[in-house]
Structure formats: C-alpha cells, structure tokens
PDB file of N, CA, C and O in Angstrom, chain B, residues numbered from 101:
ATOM      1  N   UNK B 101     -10.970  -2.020  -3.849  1.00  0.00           N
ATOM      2  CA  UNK B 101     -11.502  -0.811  -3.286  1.00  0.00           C
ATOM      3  C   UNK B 101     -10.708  -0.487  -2.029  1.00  0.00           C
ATOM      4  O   UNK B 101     -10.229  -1.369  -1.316  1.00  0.00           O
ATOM      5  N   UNK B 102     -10.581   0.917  -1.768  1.00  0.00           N
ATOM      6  CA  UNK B 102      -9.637   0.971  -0.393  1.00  0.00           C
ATOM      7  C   UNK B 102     -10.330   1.499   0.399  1.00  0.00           C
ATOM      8  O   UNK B 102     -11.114   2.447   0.421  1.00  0.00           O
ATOM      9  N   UNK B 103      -9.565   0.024   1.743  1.00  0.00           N
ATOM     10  CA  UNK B 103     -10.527   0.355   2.794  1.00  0.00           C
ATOM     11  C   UNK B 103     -11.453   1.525   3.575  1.00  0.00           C
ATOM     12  O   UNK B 103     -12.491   1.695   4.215  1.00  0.00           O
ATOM     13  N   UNK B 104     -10.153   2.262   2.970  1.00  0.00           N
ATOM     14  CA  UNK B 104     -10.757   3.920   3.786  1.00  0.00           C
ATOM     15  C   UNK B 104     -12.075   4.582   3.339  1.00  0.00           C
ATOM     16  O   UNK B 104     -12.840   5.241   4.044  1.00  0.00           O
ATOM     17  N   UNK B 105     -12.216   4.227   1.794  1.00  0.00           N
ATOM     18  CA  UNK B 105     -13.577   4.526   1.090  1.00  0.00           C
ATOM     19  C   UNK B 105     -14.919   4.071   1.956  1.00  0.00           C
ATOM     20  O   UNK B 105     -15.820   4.694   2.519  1.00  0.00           O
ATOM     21  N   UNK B 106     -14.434   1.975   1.684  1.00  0.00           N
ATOM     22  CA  UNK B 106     -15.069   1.428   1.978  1.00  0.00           C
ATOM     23  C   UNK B 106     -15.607   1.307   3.520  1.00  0.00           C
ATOM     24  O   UNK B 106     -16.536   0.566   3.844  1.00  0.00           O
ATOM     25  N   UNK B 107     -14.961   2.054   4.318  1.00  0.00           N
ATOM     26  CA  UNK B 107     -15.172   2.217   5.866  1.00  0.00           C
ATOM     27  C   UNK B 107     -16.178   3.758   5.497  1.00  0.00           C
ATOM     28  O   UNK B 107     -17.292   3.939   5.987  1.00  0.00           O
ATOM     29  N   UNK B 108     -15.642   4.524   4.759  1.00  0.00           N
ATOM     30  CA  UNK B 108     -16.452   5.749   5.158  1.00  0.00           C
ATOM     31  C   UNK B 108     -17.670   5.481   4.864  1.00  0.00           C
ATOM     32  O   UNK B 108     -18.491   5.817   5.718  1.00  0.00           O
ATOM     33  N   UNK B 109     -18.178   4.836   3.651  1.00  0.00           N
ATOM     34  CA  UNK B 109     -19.309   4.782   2.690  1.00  0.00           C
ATOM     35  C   UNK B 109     -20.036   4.001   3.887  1.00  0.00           C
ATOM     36  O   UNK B 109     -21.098   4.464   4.302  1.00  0.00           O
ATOM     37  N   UNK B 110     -19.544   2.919   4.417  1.00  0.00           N
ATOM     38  CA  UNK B 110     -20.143   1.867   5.083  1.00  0.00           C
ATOM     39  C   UNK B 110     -21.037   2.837   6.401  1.00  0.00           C
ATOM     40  O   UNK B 110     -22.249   2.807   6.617  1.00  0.00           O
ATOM     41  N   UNK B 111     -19.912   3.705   7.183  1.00  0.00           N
ATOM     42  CA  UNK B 111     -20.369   5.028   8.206  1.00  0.00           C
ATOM     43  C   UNK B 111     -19.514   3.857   9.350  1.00  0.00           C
ATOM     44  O   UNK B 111     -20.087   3.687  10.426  1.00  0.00           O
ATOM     45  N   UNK B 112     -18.714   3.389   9.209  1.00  0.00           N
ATOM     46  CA  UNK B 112     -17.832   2.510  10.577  1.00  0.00           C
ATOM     47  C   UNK B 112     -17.288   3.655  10.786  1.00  0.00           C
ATOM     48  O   UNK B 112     -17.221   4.658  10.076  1.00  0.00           O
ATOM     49  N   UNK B 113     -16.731   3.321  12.288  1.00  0.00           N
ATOM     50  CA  UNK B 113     -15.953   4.225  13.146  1.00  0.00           C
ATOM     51  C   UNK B 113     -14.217   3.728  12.815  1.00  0.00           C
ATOM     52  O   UNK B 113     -13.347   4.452  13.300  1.00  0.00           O
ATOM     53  N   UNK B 114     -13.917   2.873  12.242  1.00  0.00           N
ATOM     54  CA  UNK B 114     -12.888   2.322  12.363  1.00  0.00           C
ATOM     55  C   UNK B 114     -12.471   1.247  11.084  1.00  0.00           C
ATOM     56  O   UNK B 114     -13.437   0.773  10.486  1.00  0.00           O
ATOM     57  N   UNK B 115     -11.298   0.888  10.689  1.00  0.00           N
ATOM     58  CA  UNK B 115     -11.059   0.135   9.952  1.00  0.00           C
ATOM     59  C   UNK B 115     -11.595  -1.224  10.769  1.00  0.00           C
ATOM     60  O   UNK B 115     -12.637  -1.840  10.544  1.00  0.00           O
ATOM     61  N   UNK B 116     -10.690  -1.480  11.673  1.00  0.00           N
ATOM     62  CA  UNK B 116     -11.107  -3.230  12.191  1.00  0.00           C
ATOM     63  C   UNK B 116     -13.077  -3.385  11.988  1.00  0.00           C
ATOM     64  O   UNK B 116     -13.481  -4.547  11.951  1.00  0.00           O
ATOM     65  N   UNK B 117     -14.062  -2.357  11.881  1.00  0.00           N
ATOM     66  CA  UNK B 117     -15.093  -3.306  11.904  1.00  0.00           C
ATOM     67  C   UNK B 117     -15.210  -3.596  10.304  1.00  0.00           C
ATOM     68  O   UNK B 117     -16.010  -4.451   9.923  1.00  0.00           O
ATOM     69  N   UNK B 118     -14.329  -2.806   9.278  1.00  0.00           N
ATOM     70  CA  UNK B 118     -14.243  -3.784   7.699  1.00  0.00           C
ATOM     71  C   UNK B 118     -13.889  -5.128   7.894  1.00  0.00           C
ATOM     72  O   UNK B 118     -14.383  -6.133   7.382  1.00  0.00           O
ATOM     73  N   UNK B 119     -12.480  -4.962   9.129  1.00  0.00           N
ATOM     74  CA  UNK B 119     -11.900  -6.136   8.877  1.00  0.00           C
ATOM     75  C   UNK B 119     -12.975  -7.364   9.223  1.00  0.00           C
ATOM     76  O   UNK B 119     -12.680  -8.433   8.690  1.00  0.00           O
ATOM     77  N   UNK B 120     -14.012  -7.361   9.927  1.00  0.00           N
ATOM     78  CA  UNK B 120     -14.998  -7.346  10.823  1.00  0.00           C
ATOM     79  C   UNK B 120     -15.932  -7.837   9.463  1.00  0.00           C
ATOM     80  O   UNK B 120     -16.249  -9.026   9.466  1.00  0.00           O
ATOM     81  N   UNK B 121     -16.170  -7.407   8.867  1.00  0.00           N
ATOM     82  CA  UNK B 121     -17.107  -7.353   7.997  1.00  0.00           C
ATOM     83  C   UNK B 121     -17.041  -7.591   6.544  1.00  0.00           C
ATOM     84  O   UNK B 121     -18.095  -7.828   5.954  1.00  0.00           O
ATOM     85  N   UNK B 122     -15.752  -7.550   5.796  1.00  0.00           N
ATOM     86  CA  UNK B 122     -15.928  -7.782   4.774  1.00  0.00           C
ATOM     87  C   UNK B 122     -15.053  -9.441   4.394  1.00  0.00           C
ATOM     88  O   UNK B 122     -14.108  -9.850   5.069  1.00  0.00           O
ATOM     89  N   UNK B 123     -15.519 -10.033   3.437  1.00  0.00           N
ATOM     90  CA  UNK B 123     -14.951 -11.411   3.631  1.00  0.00           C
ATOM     91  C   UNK B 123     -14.368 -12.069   2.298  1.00  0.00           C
ATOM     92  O   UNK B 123     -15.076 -12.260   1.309  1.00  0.00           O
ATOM     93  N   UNK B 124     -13.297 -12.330   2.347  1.00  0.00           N
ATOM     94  CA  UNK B 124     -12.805 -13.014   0.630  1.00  0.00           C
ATOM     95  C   UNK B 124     -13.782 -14.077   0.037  1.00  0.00           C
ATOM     96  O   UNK B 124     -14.018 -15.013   0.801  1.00  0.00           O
ATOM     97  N   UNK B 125     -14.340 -14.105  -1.073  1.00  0.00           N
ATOM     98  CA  UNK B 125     -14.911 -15.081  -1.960  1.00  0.00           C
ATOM     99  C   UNK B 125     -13.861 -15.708  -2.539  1.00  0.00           C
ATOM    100  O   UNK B 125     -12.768 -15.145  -2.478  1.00  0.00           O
ATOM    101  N   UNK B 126     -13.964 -16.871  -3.150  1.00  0.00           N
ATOM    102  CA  UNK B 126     -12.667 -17.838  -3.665  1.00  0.00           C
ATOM    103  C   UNK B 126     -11.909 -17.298  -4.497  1.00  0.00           C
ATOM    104  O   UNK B 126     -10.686 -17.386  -4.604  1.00  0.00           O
ATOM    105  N   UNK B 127     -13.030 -16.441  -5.399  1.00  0.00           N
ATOM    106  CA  UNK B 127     -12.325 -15.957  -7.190  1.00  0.00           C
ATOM    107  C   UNK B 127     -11.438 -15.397  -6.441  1.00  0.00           C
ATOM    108  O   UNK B 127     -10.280 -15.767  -6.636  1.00  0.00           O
ATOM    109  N   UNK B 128     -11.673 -14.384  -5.399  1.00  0.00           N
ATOM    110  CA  UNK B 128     -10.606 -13.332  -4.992  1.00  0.00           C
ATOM    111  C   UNK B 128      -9.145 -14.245  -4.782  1.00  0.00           C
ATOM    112  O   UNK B 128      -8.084 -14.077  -5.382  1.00  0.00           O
ATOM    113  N   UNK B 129      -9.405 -15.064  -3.931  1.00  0.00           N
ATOM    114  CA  UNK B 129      -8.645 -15.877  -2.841  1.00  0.00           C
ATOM    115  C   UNK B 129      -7.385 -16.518  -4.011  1.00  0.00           C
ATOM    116  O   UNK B 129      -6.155 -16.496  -3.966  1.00  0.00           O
ATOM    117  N   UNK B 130      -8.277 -17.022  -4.937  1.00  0.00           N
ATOM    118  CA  UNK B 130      -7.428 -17.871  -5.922  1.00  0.00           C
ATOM    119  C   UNK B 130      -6.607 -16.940  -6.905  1.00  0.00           C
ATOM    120  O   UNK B 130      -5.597 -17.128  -7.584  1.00  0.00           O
ATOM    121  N   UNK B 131      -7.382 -15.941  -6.723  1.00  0.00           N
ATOM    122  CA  UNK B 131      -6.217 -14.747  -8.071  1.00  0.00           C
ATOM    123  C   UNK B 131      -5.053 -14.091  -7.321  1.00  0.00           C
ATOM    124  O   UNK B 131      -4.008 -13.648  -7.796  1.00  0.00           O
ATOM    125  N   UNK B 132      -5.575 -14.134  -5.678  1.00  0.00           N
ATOM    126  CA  UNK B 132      -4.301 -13.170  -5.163  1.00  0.00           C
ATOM    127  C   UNK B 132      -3.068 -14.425  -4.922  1.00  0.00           C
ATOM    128  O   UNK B 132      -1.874 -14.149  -5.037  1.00  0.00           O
ATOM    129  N   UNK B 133      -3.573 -15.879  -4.561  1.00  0.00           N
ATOM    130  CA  UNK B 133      -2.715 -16.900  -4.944  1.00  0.00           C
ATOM    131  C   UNK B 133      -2.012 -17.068  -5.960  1.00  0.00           C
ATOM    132  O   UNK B 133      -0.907 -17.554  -5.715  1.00  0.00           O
ATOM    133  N   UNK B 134      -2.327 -16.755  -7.481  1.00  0.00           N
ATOM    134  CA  UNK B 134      -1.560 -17.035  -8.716  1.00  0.00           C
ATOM    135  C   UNK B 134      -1.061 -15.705  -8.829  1.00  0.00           C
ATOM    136  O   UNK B 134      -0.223 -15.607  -9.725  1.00  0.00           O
ATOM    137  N   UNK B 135      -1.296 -14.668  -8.225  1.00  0.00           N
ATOM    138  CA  UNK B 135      -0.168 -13.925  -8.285  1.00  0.00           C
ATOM    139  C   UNK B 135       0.842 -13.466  -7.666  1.00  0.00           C
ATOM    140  O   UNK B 135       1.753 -12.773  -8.119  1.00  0.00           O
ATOM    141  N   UNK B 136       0.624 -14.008  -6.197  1.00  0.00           N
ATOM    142  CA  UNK B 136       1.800 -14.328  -5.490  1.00  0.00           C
ATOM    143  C   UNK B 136       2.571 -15.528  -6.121  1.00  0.00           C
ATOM    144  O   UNK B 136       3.676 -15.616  -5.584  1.00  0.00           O
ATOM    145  N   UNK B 137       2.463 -16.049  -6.640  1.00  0.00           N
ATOM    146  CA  UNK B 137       2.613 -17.953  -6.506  1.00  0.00           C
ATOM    147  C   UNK B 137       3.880 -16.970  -8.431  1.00  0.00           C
ATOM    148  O   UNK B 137       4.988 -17.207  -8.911  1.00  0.00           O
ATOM    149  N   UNK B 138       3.206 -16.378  -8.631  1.00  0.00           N
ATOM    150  CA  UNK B 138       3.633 -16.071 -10.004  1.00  0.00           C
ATOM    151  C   UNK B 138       5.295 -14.705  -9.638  1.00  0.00           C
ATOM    152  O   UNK B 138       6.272 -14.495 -10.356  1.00  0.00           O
ATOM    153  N   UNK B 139       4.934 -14.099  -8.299  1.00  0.00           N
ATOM    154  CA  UNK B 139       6.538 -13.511  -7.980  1.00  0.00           C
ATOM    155  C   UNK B 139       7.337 -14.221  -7.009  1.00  0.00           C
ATOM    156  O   UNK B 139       8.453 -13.931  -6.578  1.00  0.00           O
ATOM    157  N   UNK B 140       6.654 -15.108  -6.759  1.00  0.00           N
ATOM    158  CA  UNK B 140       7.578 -15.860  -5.504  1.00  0.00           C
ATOM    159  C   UNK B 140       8.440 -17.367  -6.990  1.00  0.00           C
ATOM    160  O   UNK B 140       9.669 -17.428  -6.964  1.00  0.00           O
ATOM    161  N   UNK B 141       7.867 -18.114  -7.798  1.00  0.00           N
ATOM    162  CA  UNK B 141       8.430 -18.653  -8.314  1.00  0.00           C
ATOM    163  C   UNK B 141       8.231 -18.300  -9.895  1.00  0.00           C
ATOM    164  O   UNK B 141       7.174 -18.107 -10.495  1.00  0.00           O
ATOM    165  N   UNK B 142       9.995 -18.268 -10.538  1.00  0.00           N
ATOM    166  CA  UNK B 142       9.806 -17.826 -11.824  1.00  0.00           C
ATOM    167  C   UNK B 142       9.528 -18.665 -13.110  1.00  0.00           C
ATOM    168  O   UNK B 142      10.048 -19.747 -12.837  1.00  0.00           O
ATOM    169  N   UNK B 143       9.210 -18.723 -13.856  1.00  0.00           N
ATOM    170  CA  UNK B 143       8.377 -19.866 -15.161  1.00  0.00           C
ATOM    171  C   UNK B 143       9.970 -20.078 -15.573  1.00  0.00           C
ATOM    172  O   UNK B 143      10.870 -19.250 -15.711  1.00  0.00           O
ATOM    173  N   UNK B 144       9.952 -21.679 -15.730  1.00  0.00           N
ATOM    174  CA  UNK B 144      11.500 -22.110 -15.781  1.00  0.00           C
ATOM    175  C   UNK B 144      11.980 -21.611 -17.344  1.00  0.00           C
ATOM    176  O   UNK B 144      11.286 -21.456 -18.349  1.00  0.00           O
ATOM    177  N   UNK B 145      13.328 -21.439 -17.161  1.00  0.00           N
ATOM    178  CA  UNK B 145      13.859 -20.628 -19.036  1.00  0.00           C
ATOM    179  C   UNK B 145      14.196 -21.715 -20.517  1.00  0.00           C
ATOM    180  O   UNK B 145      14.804 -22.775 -20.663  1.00  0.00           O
ATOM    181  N   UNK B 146      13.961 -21.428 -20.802  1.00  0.00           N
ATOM    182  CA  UNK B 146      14.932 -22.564 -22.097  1.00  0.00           C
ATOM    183  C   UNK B 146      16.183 -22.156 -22.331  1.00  0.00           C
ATOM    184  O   UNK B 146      16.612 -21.047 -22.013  1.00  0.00           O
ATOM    185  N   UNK B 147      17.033 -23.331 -23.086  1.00  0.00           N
ATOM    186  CA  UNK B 147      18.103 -22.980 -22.937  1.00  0.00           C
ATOM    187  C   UNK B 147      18.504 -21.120 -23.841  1.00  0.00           C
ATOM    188  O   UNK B 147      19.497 -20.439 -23.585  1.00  0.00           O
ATOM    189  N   UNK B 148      17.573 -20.811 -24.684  1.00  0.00           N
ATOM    190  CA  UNK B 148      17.467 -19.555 -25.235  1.00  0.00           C
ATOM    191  C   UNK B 148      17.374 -18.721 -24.403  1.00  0.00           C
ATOM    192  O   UNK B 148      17.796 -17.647 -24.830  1.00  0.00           O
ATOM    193  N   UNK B 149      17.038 -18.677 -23.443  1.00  0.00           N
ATOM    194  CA  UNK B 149      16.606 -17.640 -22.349  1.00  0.00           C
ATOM    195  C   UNK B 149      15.742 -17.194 -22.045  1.00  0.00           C
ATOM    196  O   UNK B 149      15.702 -16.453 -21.063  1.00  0.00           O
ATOM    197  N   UNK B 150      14.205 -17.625 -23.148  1.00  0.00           N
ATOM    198  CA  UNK B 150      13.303 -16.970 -23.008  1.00  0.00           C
ATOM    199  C   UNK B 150      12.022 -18.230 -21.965  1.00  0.00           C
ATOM    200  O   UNK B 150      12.765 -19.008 -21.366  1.00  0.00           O
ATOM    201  N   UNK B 151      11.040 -18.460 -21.753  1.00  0.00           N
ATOM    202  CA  UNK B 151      10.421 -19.214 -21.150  1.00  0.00           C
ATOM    203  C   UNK B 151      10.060 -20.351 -21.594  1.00  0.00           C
ATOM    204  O   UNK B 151       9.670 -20.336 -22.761  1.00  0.00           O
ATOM    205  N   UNK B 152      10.054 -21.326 -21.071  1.00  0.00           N
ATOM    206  CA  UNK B 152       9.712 -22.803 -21.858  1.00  0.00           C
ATOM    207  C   UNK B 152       8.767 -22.357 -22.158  1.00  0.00           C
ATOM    208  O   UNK B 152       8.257 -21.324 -21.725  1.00  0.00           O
ATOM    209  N   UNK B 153       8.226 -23.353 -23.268  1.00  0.00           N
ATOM    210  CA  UNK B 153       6.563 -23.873 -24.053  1.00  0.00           C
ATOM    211  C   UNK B 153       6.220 -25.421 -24.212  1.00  0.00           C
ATOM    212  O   UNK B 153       6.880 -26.270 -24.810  1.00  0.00           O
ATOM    213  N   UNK B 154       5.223 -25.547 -23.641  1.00  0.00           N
ATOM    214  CA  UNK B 154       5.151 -27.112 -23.735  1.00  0.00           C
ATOM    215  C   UNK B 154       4.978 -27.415 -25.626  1.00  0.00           C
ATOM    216  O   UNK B 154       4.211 -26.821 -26.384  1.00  0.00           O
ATOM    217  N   UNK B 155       5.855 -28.396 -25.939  1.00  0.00           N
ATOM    218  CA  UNK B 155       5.479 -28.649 -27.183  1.00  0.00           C
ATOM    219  C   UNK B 155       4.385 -29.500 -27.664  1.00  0.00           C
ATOM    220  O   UNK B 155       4.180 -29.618 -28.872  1.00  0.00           O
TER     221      UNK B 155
END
C-alpha cells in the first residue's frame, strides 16, 4: 500500500508518523529478504546454461 494513501486514510499530518506507526511482521520481512537475496545472487548455471536442478 503507498504510504501516501496510507497517511491520508490514517488523517497524519506527515509521512514520518507512518514511519512512526506502521511495523513489519516477519512474513513481510522474510519475502522482501528472498527477494533481494534472489537479485543480489544468481541461481548457479549448468554447464547447458540453463539453472542447476538438484537430481
């Protein structure tokens, strides 16, 4: 949701009291991890070129 919604709906004067107020739960925490974690390192290739598979 973007903040700007979520500040108006709320009636804050300002972004910082979202920042203030709203708080990551894990699910969040752990998905924005595997998808950083997923452009920062790439799934290693086979020698074909396409992505390993565990056999």
């Amino acid at each position: 949701m973007p903040e700007r919604a979520v500040t108006r709906v709320m009636g804050w004067s300002s972004s910082a009291m979202a920042g203030r107020y709203q708080h990551v739960v894990d699910e969040v925490r752990t998905d924005v991890a595997d998808r950083v974690g997923g452009l920062v390192w790439e799934a290693p290739q086979s020698e074909e070129g396409g992505p390993e598979t565990a056999d």
